[in-house]
C-alpha positions, 0 to 999 in steps of 0.5 A, a space after each residue: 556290568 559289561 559297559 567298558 568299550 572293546 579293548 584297544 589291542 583288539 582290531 574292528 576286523 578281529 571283531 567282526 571276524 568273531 561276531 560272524 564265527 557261530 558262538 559254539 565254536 567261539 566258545 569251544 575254542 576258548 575252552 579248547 586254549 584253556 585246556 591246553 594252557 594249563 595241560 601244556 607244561 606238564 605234557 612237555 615235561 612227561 613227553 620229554 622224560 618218555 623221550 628220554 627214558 626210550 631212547 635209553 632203552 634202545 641204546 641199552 638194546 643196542 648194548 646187547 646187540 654189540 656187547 663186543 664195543 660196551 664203551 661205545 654204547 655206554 657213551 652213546 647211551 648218555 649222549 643220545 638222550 642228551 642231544 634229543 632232550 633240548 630241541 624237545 624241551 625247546 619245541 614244548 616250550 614254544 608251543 605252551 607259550 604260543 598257546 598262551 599268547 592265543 588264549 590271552 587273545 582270545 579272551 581279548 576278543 571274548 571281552 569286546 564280543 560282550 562289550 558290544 552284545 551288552 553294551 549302548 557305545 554311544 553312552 557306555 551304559 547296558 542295553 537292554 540285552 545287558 539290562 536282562 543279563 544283569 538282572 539274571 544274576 539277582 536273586 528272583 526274590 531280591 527287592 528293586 526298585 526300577 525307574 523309567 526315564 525318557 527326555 521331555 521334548 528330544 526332537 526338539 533339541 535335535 531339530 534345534 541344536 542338532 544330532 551333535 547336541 543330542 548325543 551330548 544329551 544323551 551322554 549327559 542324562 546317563 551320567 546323571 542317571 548313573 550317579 542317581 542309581 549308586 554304585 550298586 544299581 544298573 542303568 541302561 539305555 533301551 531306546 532312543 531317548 529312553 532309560 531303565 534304572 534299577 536301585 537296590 539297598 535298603 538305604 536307597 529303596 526307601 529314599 524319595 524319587 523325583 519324578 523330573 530331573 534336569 540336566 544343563 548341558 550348553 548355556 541356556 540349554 536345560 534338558 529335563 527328563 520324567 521318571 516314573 517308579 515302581 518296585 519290583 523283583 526279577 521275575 516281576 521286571 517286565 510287568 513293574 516296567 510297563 507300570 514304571 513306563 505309564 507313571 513316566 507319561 503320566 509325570 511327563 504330561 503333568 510336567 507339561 500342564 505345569 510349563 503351560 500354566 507358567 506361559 
């Protein structure tokens, strides 16, 4: 899951410089820096040698030239390539290191481009653009069970408590969800108040699901959510979903015929 906020090392700047440059280039520049890590090096030491072994061949044209002075172009012959070889080796080596340095950055910024596209930053939890992207890597066939969720009466806790306390609902109800869906399933946040939860194992398809949850988030502040269930695949996802949506409001209501009955 890309739910990891973007790295610290990458600047708001540098990532909105990113988001505007089309994604073609963004990539063809990535893979444009990873060919040129890996061939860097050896194209440093083969256009060193190729230096070298020219230059050699000149002086020894140059011995033919001047055979009268052979010491001479004996000497040059051995010093020329010496004297050429470490300012190459030394160029080379720079730009191989230089060109790592950008590739590094470069997956830095991918990082954050992901972080951002996938990801709800206020909870950390997918969206549902990373719901869908996640879901592409099950197999069509693969059994899930996917859950609704939606917090009962939120406007009422924003209207009561503030947009403050309700961020902190909304954080809160993720973590619970989060820990309700295991280590292996997916949570994401697709709306305001609204949640997605998809499980997978045979452990946790057949275990019982509430239909209510409650979160304390202040004292005397209980937040409670309705959840409504139904199994599905991935190529059934979005049909499972508008069925798991009507039996949220379905619980949702007969959560409040029950607090009404308490009254």
């Amino acid at each position: 899951m890309w739910s990891t906020p973007p790295p610290a090392a990458v600047g708001l700047g540098e990532i909105a410089a990113f988001l505007d440059d089309p994604a073609d280039d963004v990539w063809a520049d990535h893979w444009s820096a990873r060919l040129s890590e890996r061939v860097g090096i050896p194209l440093s030491v083969a256009a060193v040698g190729f230096l070298a072994v020219a230059g050699s061949e000149l002086v020894a044209v140059g011995i033919d030239l001047i055979y009268p002075l052979p010491m001479v172009c004996f000497v040059l012959s051995a010093i020329i390539p010496a004297l050429v070889s470490p300012p190459l080796v030394w160029y080379f080596f720079r730009l191989t290191k230089t060109t790592s340095r950008l590739t590094r950055r470069n997956r830095e910024v991918a990082a954050a481009y992901r972080a951002l596209a996938f990801s709800d930053q206020l909870t950390g939890l997918l969206n549902r653009r990373g719901l869908y992207a996640n879901l592409m890597a099950y197999d069509s066939d693969c059994d899930l069970l996917l859950g609704v969720a939606d917090i009962n009466s939120f406007k009422q806790i924003n209207d009561t408590y503030g947009h403050d306390v309700g961020d902190q609902a909304l954080v809160a109800v993720g973590r619970r969800l989060r820990h309700l869906a295991g280590p292996a399933g997916l949570v994401a946040r697709t709306g305001g108040d609204e949640y997605v939860l998809v499980i997978t194992g045979p452990e946790r398809l057949s275990a019982q699901r509430p239909d209510q949850l409650a979160v304390l988030l202040l004292p005397g502040l209980v937040v409670r959510l309705s959840l409504g269930w139904r199994h599905s695949t991935p190529r059934s996802v979005e049909a499972s979903m508008r069925a798991a949506d009507s039996a949220m409001y379905l619980a949702k209501a007969q959560d409040g015929s029950r607090r009404a009955g308490r009254l």
